[in-house]
Residue, then its C-alpha position, 0 to 999 in steps of 0.5 A: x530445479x530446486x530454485x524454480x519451485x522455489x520461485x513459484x512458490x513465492x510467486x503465488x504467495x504473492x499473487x495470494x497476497x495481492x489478490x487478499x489485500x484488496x483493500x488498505x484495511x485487508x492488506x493490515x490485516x493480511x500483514x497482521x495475520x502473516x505477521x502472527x503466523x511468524x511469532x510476532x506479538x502484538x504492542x497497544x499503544x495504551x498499554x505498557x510495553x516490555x519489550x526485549x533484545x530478540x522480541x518481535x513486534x508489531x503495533x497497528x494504527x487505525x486499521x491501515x497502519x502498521x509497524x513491526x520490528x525486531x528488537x536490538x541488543x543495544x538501544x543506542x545503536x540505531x534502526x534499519x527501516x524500510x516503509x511502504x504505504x498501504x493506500x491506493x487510489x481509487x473510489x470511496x463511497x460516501x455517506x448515505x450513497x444511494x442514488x434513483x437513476x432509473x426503475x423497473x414497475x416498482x424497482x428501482x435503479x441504483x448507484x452509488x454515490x462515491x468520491x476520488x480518493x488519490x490520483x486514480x486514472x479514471x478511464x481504466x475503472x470502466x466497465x470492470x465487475x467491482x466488489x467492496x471492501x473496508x471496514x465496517x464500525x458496529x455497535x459496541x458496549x462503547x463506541x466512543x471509546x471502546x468501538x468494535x470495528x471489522x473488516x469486510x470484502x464482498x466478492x461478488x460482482x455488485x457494481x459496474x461503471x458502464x462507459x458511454x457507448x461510442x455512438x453518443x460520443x463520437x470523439x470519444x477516441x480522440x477527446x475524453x474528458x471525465x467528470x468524477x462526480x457524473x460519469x464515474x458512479x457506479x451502478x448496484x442495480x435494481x433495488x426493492x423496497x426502500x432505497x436508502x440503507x441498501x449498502x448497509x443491508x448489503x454488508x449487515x447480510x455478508x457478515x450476519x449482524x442487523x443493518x442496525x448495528x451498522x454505526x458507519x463504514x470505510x468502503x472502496x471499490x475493488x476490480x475483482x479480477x484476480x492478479x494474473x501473470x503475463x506476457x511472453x515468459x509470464x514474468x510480469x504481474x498485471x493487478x490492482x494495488x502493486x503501487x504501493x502493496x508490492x513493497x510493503x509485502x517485500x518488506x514484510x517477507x524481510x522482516x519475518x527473515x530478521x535475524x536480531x542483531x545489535x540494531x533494531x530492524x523495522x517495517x512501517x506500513x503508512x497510510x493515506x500516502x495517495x493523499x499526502x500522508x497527513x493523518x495519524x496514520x500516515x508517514x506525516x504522524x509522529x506514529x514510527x517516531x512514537x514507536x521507536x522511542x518507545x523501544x529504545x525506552x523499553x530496552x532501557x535507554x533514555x533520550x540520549x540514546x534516542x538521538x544516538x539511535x536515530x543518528x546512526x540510522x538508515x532508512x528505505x522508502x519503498x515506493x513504486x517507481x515509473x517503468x520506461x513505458x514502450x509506447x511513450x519513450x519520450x516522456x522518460x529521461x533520456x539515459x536513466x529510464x528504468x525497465x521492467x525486470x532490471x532490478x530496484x530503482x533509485x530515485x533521485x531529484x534535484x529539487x529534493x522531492x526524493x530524500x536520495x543523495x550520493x551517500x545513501x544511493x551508495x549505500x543502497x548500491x552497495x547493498x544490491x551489489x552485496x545481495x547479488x542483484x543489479x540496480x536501476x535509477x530513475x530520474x524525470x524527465x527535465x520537463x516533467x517535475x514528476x511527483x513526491x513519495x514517503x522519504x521526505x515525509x518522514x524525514x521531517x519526523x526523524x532526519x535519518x540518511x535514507x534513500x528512496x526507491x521501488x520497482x519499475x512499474x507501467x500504469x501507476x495509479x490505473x486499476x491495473x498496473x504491472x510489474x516484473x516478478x523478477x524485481x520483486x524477488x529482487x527486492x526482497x533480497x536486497x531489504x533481506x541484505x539489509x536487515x541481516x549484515x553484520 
């Protein structure tokens, strides 16, 4: 009985956190304020740092990033990294986004106008009620270098992406071809008044300050429907944003759970993963590298022991991986497709677009087996070359033995995806496992 109370209370703390991450800039600060919760103190990367044996840690990156750790005893002994991604994709709204579509006597109809951030399927984005979410900059004493940023999500259901009703596109069954920047707008509504500064008038209300102060913003849509569990046993989790948010609260929750120990246990969560990681706050960056070395400094050690640490390193990439779909079986390898509740999935590739090798998918088969739980392996279909993840990133910033992994999962990239809870629990034991064998 014990046990499944104490399963379903992880199970709606993590429905709590996924229905608060709605955004990259939400899902930081919701880690940042767990993270605080847990005793962690915050590092600025412009001021000295004096950490300790035993101190914990975390450092934030432009809002979207963040890293946290558990010092060592021994600064040469090397680092236990697990990295997830923040971002998901999706639609961005684009600078001055206001756009006559229509009018009512003196209102007129509005949309906005937004951009394709990553690989979202577009389809699935239809006629759903969405919100907004980012971060907002406002006025500051010195928004060059000392700006005031905020995060900002509106709840309501603002905006909708109405689809094109059948009677106008007979075919739209058997033939659908989508256009970004005309079919996938979505519509505010009727607007009084002058049109352009809507949206910002809109955030100013919801968080009390003068359109005027509004200097600029990040702002993406959001499916406001909050995660659900379904299926026969209820076990799966249906919601926007598992890939990659899943991961990140798993190595969030092994984290706060580090026991300090010789080594320096680490969780890095990257941004603009969707788009290839090439921002100062994505896995591309020299941002974890950066932090490392200064621990490994601040506990006393010098170049020398940097190397040695980075040396006798392991790292794990946690990225979602694709659940065999029941609907299209034959778009799977025939003997490594994995399947929802199955546990973790090692992924592999041949033409190393996954940093996994026989040596590291051992030793993360080793530790499932340590942490009682069973392990998958995904692998693509011979003619599907399939996609790339944070692992060979990194590795090009620290070249550490490492393996990439995730959860099985259906609909990647959709608004909504679904994962079986089991597999969350499943790797939250085994990054868990991880960080705390001796």
């Amino acid at each position: 009985m014990t046990q499944d109370k104490d399963k379903m209370a992880k199970r709606e703390d993590f429905l709590a956190f996924m229905n608060r991450s709605v955004s990259n800039f939400m899902a930081v600060d919701t880690i940042v304020s767990r993270l605080r919760d847990a005793g962690f103190q915050e590092l600025r990367e412009t001021d000295p740092w004096a950490v300790k044996p035993g101190s914990r840690c975390y450092v934030v990156k432009n809002g979207t990033a963040v890293v946290a750790f558990v010092a060592g005893s021994d600064p040469a002994a090397g680092f236990r990294i697990v990295a997830a991604h923040s971002d998901s994709p999706g639609f961005r709204v684009k600078p001055h986004p206001e756009m006559r579509c229509g009018a009512l006597g003196d209102s007129q109809l509005v949309k906005l106008n937004t951009e394709v951030y990553g690989g979202a399927i577009y389809h699935t984005w239809f006629d759903r009620p969405l919100g907004l979410s980012g971060r907002v900059v406002l006025r500051s004493e010195d928004p060059v270098f000392a700006p005031r940023h905020c995060t900002v999500r509106i709840d309501e259901p603002r905006l909708v992406i109405p689809h094109l009703a059948i009677h106008f596109k007979r075919d739209v069954n058997s033939s659908l071809s989508l256009s970004a920047q005309k079919d996938m707008l979505p519509v505010l509504g009727y607007v009084d008044g002058c049109l352009q500064g809507t949206v910002a008038r809109i955030v100013a209300s919801h968080l009390g300050v003068s359109p005027d102060d509004i200097l600029d913003f990040d702002l993406t849509l959001f499916d406001i429907q909050p995660a659900e569990m379904v299926g026969a046993d209820s076990s799966w989790v249906n919601c926007g944003r598992l890939d990659d948010l899943s991961m990140a609260y798993c190595a969030l929750d092994a984290v706060i759970a580090a026991v300090p120990g010789r080594q320096t246990q680490v969780m890095a969560v990257f941004d603009n993963e969707e788009t290839g990681s090439g921002t100062k706050q994505g896995a591309h960056s020299p941002m974890l590298r950066n932090v490392l070395r200064r621990v490994v400094s601040s506990l006393g050690g010098h170049g020398e022991e940097f190397m040695r640490a980075v040396a006798g390193s392991f790292f794990i990439s946690a990225d979602c991986a694709h659940a065999a779909h029941p609907n299209y079986m034959e778009k799977m390898d025939p003997v490594n497709h994995p399947v929802l509740g199955g546990g973790p999935v090692i992924k592999v590739n041949a033409n190393c677009k996954y940093m996994t090798d026989a040596d590291s998918a051992a030793a993360f088969k080793w530790l499932c087996r340590e942490a009682g739980v069973p392990c998958q392996e995904f692998v693509n279909h011979s003619d599907s070359p399939g996609g790339s993840t944070l692992g060979n990133i990194l590795t090009g910033q620290l070249d550490m033995r490492g393996v990439d992994m995730g959860i099985g999962l259906w609909a990647m990239h959709s608004v909504r995806e679904t994962v079986s809870f089991d597999d969350v629990l499943y790797t939250m034991q085994v990054f868990t496992q991880f960080f705390n064998r001796q």
